[in-house]
C-alpha positions in Angstrom: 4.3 -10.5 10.3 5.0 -14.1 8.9 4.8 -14.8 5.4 1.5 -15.3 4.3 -0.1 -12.5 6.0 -2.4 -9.7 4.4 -3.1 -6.4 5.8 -4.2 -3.4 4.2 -1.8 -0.5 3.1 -3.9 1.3 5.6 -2.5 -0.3 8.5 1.3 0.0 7.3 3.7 1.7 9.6 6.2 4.3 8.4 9.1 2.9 6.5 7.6 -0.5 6.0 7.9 -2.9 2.7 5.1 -4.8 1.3 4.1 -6.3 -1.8 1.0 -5.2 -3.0 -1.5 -8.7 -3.2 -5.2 -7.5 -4.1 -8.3 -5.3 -3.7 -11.0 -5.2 -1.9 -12.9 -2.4 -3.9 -13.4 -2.9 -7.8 -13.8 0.5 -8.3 -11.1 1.9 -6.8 -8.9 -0.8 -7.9 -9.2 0.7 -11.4 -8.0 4.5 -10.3 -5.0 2.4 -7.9 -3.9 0.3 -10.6 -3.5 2.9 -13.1 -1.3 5.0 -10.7 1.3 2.0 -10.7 -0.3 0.2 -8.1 -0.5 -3.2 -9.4 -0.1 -6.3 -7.6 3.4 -7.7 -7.1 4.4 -4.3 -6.6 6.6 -3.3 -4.1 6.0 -0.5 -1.8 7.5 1.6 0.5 5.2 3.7 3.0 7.4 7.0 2.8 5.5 9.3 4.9 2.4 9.5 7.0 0.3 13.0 7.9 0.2 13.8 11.6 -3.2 12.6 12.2 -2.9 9.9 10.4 -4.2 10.7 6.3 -3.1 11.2 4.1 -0.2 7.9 3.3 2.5 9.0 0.8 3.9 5.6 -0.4 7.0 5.0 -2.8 5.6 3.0 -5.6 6.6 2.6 -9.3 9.3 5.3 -9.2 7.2 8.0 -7.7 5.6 9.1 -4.5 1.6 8.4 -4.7 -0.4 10.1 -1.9 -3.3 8.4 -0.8 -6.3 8.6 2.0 -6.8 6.4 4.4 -10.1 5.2 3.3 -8.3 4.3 -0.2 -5.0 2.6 0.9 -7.5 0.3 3.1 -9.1 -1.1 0.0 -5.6 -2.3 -1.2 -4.1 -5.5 0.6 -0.2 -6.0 1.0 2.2 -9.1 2.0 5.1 -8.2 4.2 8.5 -8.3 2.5 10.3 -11.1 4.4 13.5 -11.1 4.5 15.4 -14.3 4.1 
């Protein structure tokens, strides 16, 4: 990834660092962003199910679990590392 790229949190691998950028769902940007997850946030994808969902991410000093369907409404920057 180069800086300026988005992606969703949905698409992060295990281990990866990001900075939370945006939404793409109103609605569930409300529930994400009172769980801590508010942009310029880092995060930390800490583990991912077997098949896939759910996505336990490190983010504001605690471990948020979250579906697949809702970490894909939530876009991320890579961390790049200088």
């Amino acid at each position: 990834m180069k800086q300026g790229d988005t992606y969703t949190l949905a698409n992060m691998k295990l281990g990866e660092r990001a900075v939370i950028d945006s939404f793409t769902d109103s609605e569930m940007s409300l529930k994400l962003l009172e769980m801590g997850c508010i942009p310029g946030e880092t995060i930390v994808v800490d583990n991912i199910a077997p098949m896939g969902d759910p996505i336990a991410i490190f983010v504001s000093g605690y471990l948020l679990s979250l579906r697949k369907k809702e970490a894909s409404t939530v876009l991320v920057k890579p961390v790049i590392k200088s």
